[in-house]
C-alpha distance (Angstrom), angle and dihedral (degrees) to the residues before:
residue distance angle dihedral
X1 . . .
X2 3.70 . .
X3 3.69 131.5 .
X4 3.80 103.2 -82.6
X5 4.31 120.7 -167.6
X6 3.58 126.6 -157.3
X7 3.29 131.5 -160.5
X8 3.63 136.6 -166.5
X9 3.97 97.5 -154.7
X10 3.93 90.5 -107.2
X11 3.68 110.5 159.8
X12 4.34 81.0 -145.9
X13 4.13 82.5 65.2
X14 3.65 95.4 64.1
X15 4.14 106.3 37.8
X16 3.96 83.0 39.3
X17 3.75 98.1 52.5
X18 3.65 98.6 -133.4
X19 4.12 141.1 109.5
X20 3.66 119.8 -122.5
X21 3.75 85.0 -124.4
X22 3.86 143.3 -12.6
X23 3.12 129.6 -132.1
X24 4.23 116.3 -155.5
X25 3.54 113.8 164.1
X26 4.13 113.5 -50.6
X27 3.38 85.1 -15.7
X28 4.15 131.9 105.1
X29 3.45 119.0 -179.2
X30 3.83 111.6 -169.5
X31 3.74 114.4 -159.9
X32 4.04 119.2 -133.0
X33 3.88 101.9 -69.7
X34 3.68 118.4 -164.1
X35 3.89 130.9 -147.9
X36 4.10 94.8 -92.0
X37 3.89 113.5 134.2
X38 4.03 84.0 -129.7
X39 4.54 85.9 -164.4
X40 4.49 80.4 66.0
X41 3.42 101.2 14.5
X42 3.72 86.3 -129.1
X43 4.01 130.0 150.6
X44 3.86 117.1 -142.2
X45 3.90 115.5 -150.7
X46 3.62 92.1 -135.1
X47 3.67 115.3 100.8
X48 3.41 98.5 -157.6
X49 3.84 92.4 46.0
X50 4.00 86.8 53.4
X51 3.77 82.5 55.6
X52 3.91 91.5 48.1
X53 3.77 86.7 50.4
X54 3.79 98.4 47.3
X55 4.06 90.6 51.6
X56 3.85 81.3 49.2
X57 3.54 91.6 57.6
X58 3.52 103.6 36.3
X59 4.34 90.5 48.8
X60 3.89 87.8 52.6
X61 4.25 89.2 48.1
X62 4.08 86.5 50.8
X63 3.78 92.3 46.5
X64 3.81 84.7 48.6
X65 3.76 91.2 49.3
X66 3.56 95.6 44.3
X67 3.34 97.4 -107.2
X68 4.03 139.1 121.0
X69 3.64 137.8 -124.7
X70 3.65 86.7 -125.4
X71 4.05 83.9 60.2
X72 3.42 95.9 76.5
X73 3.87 124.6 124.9
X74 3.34 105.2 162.9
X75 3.82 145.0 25.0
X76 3.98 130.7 178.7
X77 3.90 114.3 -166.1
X78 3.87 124.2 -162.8
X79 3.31 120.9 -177.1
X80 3.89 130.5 176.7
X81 4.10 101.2 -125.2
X82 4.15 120.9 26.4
X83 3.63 79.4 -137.0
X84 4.17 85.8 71.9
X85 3.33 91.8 75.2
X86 3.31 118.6 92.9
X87 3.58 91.2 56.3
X88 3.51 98.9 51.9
X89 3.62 90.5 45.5
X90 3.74 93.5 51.2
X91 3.73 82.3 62.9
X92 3.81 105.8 46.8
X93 3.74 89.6 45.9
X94 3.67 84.2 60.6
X95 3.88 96.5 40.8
X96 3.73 90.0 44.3
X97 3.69 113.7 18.1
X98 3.53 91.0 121.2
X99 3.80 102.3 38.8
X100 4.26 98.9 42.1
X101 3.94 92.9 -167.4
X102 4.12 112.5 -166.9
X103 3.74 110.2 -87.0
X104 3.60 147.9 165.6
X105 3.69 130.4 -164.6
X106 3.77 126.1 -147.8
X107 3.74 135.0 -168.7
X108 3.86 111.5 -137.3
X109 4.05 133.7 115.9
X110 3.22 130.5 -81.6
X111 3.83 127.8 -144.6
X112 3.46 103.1 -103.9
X113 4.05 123.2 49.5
X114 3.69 94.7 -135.5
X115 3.82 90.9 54.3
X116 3.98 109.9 94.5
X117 3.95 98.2 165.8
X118 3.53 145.7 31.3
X119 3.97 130.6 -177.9
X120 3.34 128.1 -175.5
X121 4.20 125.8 -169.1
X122 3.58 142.6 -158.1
X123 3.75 121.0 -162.0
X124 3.83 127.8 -172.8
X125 4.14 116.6 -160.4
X126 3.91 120.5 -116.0
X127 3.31 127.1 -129.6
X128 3.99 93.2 -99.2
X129 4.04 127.3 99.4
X130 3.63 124.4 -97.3
C-alpha cells in the first residue's frame, strides 16, 4: 500500500510543510493537533474543550484514513502547565477508557499563547475489513 497523506484543510498544513497525518501501510501517524475549531479557525479558552476539539479532529483524520479510534497505539500529550492536566485527562479517559493506548505527557510551550494542549496519535490497522 502506498504512502497515503491526509489533510485536514488547515491553512498551518500548507505554510508549515506538513500532513495532518500519514498514512504508510497499517500505520497512521497523526501529527500534534491542537484545540483549534479548524471549520472557524477559532481557539476556545477552555483547556479541556481544546482537548475535546483535538479528539474531534484527530477521530475525523482516522475516519479519513480508514482507521478507528479503537486503532490507537500510541498517544503523546503536551500541555503548557502540569496543572492542565486533569482536564485533559478527564477527556482522554473518556475518549480512551476502553482502548488505554501507550502515552506520555510532557510539559513544554507551544507556539502560540492561546494554545494549552497538543496530542499527537499513532494508530496501527487490525486485521478486520474496512
Amino acid at each position: 500500500m502506498p504512502r497515503h497523506l491526509i489533510s485536514t484543510g488547515s491553512p498551518f498544513e500548507k505554510s508549515a510543510g506538513y500532513s495532518r497525518a500519514v498514512v504508510d501501510g497499517d500505520w497512521c501517524f497523526i501529527s500534534g493537533t491542537t484545540g483549534y475549531d479548524y471549520a472557524t479557525m477559532a481557539m476556545p479558552e477552555d483547556v479541556g474543550q481544546q482537548t475535546r476539539n483535538i479528539f474531534a479532529t484527530i477521530e475525523r483524520t482516522l475516519e479519513q484514513a480508514g482507521f478507528a479510534p479503537a486503532d490507537i497505539v500510541r498517544m503523546r500529550y503536551i500541555v503548557t502547565d502540569a496543572s492542565f492536566q486533569d482536564a485533559v485527562f478527564a477527556v482522554t479517559g473518556e475518549k480512551l477508557g476502553a482502548i488505554r493506548p501507550a502515552a506520555t505527557i510532557i510539559v513544554a510551550g507551544l507556539i502560540r499563547p492561546e494554545m494549552k494542549v497538543e496530542i499527537e496519535a499513532t494508530a496501527l490497522r487490525r486485521g478486520r475489513n474496512r
